[in-house]
DSSP file (Angstrom, degrees, kcal/mol; ACC not computed):
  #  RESIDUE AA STRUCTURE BP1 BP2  ACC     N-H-->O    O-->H-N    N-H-->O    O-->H-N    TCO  KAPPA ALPHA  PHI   PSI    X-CA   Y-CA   Z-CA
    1    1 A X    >>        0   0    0      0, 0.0     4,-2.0     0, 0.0     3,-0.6   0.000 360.0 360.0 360.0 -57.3    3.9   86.6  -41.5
    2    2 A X  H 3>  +     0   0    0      1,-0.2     4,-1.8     2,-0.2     5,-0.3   0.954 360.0  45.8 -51.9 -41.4    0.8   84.5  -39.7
    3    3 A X  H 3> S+     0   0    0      1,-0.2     4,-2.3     2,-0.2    -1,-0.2   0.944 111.1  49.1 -84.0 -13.6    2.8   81.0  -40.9
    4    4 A X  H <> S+     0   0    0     -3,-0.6     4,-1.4     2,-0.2    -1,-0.2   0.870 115.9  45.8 -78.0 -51.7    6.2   82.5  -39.7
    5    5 A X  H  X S+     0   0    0     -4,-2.0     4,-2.1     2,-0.2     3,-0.4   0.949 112.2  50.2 -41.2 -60.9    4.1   83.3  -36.2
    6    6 A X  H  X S+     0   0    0     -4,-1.8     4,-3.6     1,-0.3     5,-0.2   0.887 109.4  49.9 -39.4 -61.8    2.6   79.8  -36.3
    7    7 A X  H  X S+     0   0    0     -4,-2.3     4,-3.6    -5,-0.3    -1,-0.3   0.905 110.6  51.5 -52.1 -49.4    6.2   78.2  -36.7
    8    8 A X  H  X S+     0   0    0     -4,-1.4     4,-1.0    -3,-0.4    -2,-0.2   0.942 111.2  46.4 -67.6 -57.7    7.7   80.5  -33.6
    9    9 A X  H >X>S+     0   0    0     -4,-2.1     4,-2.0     1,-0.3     3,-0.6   0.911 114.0  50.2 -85.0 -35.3    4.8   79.3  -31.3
   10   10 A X  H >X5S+     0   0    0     -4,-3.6     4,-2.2    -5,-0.3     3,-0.6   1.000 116.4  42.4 -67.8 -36.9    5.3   75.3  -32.4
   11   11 A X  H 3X5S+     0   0    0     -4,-3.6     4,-1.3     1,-0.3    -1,-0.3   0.688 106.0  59.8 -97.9  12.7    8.7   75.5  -31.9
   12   12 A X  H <X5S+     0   0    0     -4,-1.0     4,-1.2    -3,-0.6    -1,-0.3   0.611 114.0  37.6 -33.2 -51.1    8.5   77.3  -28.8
   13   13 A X  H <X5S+     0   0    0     -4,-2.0     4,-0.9    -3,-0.6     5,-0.4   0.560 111.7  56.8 -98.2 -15.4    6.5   74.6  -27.2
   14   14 A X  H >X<S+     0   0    0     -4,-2.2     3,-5.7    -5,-0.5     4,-2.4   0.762 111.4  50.3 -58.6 -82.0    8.5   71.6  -29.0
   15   15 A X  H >X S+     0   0    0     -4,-1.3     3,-2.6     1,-0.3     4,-0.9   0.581 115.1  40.7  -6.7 -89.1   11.6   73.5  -27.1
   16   16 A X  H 3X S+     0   0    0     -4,-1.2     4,-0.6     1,-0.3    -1,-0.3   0.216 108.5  60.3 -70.8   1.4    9.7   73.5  -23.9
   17   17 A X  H << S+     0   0    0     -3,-5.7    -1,-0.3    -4,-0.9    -2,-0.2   0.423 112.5  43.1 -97.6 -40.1    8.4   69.7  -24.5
   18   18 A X  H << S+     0   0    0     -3,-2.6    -2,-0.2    -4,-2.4    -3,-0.1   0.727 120.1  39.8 -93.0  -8.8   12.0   68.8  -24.6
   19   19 A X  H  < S+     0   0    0     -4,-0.9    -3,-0.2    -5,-0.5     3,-0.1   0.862  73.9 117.4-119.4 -29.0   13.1   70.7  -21.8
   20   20 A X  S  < S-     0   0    0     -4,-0.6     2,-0.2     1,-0.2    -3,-0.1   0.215  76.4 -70.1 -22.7 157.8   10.8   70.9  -18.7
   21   21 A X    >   -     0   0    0      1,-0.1     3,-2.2   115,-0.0    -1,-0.2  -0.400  28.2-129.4 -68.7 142.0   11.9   69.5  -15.7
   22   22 A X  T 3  S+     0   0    0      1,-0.3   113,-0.7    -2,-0.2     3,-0.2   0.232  98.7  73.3 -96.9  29.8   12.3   66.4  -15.4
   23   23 A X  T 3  S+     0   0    0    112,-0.2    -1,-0.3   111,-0.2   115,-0.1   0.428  72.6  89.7-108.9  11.8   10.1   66.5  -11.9
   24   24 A X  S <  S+     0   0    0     -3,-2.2     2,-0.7   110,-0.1    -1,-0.1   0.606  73.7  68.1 -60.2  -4.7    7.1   67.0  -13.8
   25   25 A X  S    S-     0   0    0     -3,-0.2   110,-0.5    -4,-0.1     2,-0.3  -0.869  81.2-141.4-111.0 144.8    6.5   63.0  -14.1
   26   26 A X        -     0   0    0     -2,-0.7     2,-0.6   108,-0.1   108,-0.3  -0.673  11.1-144.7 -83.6 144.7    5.6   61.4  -10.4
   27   27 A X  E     -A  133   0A   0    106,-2.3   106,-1.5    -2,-0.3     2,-0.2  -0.945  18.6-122.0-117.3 120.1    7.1   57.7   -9.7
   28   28 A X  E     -A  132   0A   0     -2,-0.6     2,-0.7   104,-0.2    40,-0.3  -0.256  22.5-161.6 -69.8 131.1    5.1   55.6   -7.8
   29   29 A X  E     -A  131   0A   0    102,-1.4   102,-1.8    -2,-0.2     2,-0.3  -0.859  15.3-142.9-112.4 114.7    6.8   54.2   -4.4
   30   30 A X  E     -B   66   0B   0     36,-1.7    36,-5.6    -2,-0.7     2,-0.4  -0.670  16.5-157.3 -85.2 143.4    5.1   51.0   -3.0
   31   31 A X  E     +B   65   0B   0     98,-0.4    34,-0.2    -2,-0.3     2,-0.2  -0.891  21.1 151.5-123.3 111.2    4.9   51.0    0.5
   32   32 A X  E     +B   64   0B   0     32,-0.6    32,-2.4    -2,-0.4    98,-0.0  -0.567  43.1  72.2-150.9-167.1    4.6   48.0    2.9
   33   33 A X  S    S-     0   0    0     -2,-0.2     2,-0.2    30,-0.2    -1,-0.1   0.934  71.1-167.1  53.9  56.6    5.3   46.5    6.5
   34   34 A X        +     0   0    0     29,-0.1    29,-0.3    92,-0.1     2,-0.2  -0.690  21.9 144.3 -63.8 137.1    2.8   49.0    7.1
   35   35 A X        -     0   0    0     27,-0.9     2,-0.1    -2,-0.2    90,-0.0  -0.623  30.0-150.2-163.2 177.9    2.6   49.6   11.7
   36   36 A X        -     0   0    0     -2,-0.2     2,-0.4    25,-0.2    25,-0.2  -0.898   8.8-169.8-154.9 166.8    2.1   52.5   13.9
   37   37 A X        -     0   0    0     23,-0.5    23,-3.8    -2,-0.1     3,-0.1  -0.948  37.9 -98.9-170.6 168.4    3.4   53.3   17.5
   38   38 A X  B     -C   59   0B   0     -2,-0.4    21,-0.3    21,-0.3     6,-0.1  -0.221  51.6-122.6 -66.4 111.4    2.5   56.1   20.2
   39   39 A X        -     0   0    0     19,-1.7     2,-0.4     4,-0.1    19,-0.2  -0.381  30.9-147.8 -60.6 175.0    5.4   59.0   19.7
   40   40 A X    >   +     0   0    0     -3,-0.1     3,-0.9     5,-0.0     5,-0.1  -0.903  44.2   6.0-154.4-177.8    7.3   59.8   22.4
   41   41 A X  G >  S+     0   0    0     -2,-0.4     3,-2.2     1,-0.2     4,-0.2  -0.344 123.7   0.1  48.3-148.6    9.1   62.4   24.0
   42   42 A X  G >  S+     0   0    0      1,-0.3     3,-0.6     2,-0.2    -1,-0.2   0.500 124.5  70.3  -3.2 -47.1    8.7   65.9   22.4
   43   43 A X  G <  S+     0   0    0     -3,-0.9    -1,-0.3     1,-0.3     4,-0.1   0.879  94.4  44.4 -56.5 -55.0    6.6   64.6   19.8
   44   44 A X  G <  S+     0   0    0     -3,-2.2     2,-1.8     2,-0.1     3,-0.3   0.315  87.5 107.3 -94.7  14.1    3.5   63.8   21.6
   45   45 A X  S <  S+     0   0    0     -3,-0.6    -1,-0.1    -4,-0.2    12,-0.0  -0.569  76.4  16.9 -96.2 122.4    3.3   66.7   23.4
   46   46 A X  S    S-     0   0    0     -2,-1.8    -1,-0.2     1,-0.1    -2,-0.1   0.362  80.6-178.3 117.6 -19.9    0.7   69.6   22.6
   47   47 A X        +     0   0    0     -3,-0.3     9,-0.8    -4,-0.1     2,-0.3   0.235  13.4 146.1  11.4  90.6   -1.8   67.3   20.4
   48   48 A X  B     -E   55   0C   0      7,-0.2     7,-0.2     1,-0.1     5,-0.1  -0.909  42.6-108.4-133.2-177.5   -5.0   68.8   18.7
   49   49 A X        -     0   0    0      5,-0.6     2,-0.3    -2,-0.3     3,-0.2  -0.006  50.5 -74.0 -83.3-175.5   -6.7   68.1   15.6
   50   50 A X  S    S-     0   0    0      1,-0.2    -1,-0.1    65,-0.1     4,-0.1  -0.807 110.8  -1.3 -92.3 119.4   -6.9   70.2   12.7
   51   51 A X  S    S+     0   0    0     -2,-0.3     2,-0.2     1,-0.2    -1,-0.2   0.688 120.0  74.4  64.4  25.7   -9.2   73.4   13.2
   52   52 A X  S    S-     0   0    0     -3,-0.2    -1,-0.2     2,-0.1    -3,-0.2  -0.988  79.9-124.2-154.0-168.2  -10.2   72.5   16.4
   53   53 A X        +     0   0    0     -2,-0.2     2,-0.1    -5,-0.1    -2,-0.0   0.375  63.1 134.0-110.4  12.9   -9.0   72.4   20.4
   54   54 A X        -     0   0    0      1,-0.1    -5,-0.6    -4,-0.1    64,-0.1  -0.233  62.9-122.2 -74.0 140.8   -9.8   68.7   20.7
   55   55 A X  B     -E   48   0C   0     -7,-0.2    64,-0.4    62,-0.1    63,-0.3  -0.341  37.5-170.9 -72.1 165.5   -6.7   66.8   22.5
   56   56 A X        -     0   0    0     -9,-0.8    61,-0.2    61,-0.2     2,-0.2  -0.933  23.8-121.8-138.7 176.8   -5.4   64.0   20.0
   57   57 A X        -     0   0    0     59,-3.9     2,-0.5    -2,-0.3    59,-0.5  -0.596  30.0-135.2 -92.7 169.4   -2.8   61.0   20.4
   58   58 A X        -     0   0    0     57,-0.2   -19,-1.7    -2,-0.2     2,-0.3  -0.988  23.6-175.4-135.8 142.0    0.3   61.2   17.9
   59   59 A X  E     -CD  38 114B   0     55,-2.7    55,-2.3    -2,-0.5     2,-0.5  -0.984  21.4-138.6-132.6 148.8    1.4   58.1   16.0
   60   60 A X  E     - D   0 113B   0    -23,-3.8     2,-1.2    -2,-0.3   -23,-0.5  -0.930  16.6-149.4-125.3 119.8    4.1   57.5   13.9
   61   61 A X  E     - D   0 112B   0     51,-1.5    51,-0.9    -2,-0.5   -25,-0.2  -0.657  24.5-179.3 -94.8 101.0    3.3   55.5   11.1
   62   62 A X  E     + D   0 111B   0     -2,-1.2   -27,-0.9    49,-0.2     2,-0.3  -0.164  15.6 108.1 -85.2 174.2    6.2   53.2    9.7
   63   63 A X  E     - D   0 110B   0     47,-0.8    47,-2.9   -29,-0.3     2,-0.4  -0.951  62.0 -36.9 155.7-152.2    7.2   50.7    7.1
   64   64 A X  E     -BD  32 109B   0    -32,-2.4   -32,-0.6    -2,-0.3     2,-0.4  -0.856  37.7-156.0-101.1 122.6    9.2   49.8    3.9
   65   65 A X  E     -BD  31 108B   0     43,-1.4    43,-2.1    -2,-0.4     2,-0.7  -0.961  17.5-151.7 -88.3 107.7    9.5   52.8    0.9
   66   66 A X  E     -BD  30 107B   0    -36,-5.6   -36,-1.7    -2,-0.4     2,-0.4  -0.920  14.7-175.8-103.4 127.5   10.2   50.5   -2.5
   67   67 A X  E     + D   0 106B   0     39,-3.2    39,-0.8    -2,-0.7   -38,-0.1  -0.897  17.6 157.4-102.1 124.1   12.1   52.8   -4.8
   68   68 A X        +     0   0    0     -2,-0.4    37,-0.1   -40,-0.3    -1,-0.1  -0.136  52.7  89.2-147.8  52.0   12.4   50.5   -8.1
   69   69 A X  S    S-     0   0    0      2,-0.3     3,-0.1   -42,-0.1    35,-0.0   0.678  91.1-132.6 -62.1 -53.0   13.0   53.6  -10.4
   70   70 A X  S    S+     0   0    0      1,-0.3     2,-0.5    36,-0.0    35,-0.2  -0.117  76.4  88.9 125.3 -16.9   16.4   53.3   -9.9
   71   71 A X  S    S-     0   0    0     33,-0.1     2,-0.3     1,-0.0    -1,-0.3  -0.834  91.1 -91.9-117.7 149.4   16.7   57.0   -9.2
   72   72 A X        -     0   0    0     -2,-0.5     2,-0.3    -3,-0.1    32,-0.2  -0.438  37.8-153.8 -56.1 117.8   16.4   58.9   -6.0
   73   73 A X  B     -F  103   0D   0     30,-1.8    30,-0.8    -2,-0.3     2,-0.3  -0.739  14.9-163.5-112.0 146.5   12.9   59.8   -5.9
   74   74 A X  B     +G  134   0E   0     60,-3.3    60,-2.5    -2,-0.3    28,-0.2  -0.897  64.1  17.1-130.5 155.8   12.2   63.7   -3.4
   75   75 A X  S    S+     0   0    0     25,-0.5     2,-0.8    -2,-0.3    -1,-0.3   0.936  72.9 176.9  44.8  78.2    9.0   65.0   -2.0
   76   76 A X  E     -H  100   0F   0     24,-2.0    24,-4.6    -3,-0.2    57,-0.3  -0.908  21.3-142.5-109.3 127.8    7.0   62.0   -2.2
   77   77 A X  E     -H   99   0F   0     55,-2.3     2,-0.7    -2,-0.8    55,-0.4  -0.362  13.8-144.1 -64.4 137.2    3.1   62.4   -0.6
   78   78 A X  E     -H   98   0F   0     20,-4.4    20,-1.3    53,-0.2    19,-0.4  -0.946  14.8-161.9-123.6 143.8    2.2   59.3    1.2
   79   79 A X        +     0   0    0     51,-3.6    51,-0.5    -2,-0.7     2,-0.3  -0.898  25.0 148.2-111.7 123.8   -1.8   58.6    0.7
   80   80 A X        -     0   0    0     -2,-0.3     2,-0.7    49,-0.2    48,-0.2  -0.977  44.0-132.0-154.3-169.9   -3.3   56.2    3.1
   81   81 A X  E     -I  127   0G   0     46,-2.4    46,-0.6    -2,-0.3     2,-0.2  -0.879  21.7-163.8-141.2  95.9   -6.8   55.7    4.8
   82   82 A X  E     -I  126   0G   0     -2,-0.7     8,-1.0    44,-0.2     9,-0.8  -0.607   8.7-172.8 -73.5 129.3   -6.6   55.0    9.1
   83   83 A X  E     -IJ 125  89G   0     42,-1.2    42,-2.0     6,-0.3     6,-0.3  -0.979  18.5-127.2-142.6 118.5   -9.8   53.6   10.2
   84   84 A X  E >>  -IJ 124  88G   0      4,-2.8     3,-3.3    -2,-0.3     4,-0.5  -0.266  43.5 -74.3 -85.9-165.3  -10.1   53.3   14.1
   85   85 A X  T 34 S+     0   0    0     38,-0.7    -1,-0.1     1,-0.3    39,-0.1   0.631 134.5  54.2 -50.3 -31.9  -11.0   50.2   16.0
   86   86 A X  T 34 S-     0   0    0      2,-0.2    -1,-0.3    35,-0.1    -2,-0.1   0.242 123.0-108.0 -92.4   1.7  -15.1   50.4   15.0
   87   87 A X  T <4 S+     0   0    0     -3,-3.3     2,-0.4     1,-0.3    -2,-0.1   0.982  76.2 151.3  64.1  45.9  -13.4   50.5   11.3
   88   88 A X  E  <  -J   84   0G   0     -4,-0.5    -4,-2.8    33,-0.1    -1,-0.3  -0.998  57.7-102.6-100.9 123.7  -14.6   54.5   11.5
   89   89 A X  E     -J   83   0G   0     -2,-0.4     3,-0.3    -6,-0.3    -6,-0.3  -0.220  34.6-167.2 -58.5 124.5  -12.3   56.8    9.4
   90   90 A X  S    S+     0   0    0     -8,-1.0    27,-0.5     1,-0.2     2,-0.2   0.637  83.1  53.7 -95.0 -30.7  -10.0   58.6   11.9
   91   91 A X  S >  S-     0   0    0     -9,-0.8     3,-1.9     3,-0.2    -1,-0.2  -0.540  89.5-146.8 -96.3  66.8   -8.9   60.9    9.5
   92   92 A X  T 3  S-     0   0    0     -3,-0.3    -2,-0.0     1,-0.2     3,-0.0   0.030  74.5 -14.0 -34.9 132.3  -12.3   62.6    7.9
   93   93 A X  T 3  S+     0   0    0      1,-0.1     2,-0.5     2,-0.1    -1,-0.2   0.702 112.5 106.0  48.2  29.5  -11.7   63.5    4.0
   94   94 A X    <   +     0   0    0     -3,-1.9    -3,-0.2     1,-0.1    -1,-0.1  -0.895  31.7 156.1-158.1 135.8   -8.3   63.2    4.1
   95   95 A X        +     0   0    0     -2,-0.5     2,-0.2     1,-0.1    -1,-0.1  -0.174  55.5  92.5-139.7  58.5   -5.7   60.8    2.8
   96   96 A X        +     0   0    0    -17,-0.2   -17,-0.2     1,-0.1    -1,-0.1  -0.667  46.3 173.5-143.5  99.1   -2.8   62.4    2.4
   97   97 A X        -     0   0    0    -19,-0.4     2,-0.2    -2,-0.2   -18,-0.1   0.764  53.2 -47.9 -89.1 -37.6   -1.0   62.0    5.6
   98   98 A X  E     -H   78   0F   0    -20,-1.3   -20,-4.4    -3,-0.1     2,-0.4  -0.863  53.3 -88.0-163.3-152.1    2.5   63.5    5.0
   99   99 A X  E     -H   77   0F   0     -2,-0.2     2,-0.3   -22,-0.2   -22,-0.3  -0.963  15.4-142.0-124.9 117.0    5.9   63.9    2.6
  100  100 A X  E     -H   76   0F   0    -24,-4.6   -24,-2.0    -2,-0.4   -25,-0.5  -0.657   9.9-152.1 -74.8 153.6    8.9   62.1    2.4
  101  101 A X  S    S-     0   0    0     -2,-0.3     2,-0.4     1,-0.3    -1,-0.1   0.641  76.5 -11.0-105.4 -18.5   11.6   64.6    1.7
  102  102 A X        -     0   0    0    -28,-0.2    -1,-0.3   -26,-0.1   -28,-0.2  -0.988  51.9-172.9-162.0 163.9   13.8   61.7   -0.3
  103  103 A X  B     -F   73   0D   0    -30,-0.8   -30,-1.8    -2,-0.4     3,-0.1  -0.566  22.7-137.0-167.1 109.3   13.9   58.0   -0.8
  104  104 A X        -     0   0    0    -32,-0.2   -37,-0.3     1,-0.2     2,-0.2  -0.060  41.7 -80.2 -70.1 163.9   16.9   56.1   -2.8
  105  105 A X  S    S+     0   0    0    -35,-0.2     2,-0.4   -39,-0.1    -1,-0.2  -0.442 102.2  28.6 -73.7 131.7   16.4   53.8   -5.0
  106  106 A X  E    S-D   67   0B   0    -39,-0.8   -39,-3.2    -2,-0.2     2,-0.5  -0.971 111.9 -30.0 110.5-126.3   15.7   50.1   -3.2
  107  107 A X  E     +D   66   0B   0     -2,-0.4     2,-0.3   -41,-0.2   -41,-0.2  -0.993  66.8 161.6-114.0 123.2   14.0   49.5    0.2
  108  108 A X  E     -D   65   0B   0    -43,-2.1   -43,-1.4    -2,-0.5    -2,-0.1  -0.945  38.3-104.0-154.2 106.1   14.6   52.2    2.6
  109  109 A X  E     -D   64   0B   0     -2,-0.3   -45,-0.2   -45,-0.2     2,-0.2  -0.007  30.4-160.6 -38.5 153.1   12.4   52.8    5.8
  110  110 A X  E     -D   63   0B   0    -47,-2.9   -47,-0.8    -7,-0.0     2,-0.2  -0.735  12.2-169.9-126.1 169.6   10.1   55.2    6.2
  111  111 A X  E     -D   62   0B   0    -49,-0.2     2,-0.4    -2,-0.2   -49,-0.2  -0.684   5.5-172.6-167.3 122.2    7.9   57.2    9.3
  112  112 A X  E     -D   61   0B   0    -51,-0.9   -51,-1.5    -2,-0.2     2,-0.2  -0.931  15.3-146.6-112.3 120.8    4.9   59.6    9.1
  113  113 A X  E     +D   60   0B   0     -2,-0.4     2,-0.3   -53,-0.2   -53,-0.2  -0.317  27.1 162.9 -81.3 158.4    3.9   61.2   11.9
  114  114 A X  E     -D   59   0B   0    -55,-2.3   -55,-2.7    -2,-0.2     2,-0.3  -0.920  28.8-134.7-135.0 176.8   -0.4   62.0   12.3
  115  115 A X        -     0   0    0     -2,-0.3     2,-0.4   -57,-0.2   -57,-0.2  -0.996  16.8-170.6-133.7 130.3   -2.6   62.9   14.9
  116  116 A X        -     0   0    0    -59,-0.5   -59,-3.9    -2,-0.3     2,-0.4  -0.916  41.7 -94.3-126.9 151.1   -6.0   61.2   15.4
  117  117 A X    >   -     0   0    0    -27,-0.5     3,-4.2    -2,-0.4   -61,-0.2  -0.358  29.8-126.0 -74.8 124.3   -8.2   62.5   17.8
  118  118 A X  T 3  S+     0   0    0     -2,-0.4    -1,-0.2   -63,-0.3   -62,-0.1   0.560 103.5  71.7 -59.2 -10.8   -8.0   60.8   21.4
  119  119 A X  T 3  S+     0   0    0    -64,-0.4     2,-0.4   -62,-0.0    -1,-0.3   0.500  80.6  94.3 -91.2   6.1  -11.7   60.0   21.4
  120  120 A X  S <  S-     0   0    0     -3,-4.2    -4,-0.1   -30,-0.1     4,-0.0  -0.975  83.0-107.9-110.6 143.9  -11.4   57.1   18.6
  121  121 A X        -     0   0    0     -2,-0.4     2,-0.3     1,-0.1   -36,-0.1   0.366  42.0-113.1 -22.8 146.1  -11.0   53.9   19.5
  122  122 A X  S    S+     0   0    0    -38,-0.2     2,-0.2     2,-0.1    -1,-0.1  -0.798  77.4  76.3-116.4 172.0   -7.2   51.8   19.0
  123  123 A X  S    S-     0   0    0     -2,-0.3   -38,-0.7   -38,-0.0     2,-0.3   0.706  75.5-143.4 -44.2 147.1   -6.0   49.8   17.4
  124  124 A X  E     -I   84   0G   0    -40,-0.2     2,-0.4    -2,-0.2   -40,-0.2  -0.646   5.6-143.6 -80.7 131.6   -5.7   51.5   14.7
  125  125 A X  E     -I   83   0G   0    -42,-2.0   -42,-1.2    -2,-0.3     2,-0.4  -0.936   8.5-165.4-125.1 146.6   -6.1   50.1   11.2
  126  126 A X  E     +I   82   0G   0     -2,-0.4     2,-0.3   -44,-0.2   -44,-0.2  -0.913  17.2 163.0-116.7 125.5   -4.0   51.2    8.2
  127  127 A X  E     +I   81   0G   0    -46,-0.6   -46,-2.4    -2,-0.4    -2,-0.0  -0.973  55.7  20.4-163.7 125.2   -5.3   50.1    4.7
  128  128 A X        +     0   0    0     -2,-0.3     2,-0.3   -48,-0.2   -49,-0.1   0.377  65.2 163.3 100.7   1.5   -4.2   51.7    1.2
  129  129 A X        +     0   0    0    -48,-0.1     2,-0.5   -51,-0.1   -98,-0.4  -0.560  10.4 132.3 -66.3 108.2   -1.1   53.2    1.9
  130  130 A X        -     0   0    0    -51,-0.5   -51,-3.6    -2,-0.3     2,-0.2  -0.856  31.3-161.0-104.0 144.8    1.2   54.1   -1.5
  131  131 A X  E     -A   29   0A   0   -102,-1.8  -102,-1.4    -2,-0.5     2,-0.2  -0.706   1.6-149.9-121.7-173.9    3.0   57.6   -2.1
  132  132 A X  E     +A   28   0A   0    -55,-0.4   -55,-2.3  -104,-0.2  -104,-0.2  -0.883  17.4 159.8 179.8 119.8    4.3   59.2   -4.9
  133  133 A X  E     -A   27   0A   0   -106,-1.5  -106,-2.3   -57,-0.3     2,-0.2  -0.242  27.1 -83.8-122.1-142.3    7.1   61.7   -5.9
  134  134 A X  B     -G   74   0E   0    -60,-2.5   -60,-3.3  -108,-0.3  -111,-0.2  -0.776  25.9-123.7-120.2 160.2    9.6   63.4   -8.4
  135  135 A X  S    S+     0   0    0   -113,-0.7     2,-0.2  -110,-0.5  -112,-0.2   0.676 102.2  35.6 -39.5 -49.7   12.8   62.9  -10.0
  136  136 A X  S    S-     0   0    0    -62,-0.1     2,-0.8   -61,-0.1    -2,-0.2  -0.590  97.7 -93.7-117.9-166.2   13.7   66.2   -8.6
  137  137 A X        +     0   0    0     -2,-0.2     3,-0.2     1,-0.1  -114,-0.1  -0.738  42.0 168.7 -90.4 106.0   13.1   68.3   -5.4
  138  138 A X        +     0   0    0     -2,-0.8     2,-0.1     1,-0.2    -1,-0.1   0.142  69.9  63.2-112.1  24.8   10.0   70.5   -6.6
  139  139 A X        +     0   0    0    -38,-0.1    -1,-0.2     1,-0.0     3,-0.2  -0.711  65.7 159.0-146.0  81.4    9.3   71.8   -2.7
  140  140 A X    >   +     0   0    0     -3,-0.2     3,-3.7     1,-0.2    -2,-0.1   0.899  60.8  67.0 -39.5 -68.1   12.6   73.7   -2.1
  141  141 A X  T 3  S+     0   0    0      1,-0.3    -1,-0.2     3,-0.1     0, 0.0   0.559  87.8  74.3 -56.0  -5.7   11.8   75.8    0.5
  142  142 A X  T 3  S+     0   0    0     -3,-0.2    -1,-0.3   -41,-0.0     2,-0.2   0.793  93.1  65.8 -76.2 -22.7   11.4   72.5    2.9
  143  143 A X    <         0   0    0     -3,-3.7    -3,-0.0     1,-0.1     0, 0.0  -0.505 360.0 360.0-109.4 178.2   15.1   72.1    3.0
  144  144 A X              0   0    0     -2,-0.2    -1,-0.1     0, 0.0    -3,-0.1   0.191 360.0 360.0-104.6 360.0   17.7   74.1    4.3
């Protein structure tokens, strides 16, 4: 009876080895033409930092998403490290500035917005940047 148990549970996880979703593996998206520029309109209006009332600027940080998976890669985080003009981190303890909700396979622009707090310095410098998603959409609830 215990090897008869034993058997159920291996092939229980074989099964489930062969069947997961196939957005558990990430695919790396290089990203380059790295910029920024000031939003506008709607965008910039209302501005504070995170967990405090301090006003900030909003920028929308652009470039090139290379998809060379071949497959549409969804809910990729893009990591990057913003340092302002006195090459001081503008975003404390954090590099993971926002999400792309898709990216097809090839070169496809990209635009994340942040907010850095109006008392550092511009120009802004942008250094590290890469993301990384899924094969499938594993944050549903973003879409509609």
């Amino acid at each position: 009876m215990k090897l008869l148990a034993i058997a159920f549970v291996f092939l229980i996880n074989l099964g489930s080895f062969f069947f997961s979703s196939a957005a558990i593996a990430t695919t790396s998206i290089e990203l380059k033409d790295i910029s920024y520029k000031d939003c506008q309109g709607e965008l910039a209006l209302g501005n504070v930092t995170s967990g405090s009332s301090e006003t900030a600027n909003c920028f929308l940080v652009t470039g090139k998403a290379v998809n060379n998976s071949g497959k549409t890669v969804y809910d990729a985080d893009v990591f990057g490290r913003v340092y302002d003009a006195n090459n001081e981190p503008a975003m404390q303890n954090r590099t993971r500035l926002g999400t792309l909700e898709e990216i097809p396979p090839g070169t496809s622009d990209f635009e994340v917005r942040i907010s850095v707090s109006a008392n550092q310095p511009t120009p802004l410098k942008l250094k590290q940047f890469k993301a990384s998603g899924f094969a499938g959409k594993v944050r549903p609830y973003y879409y509609d």
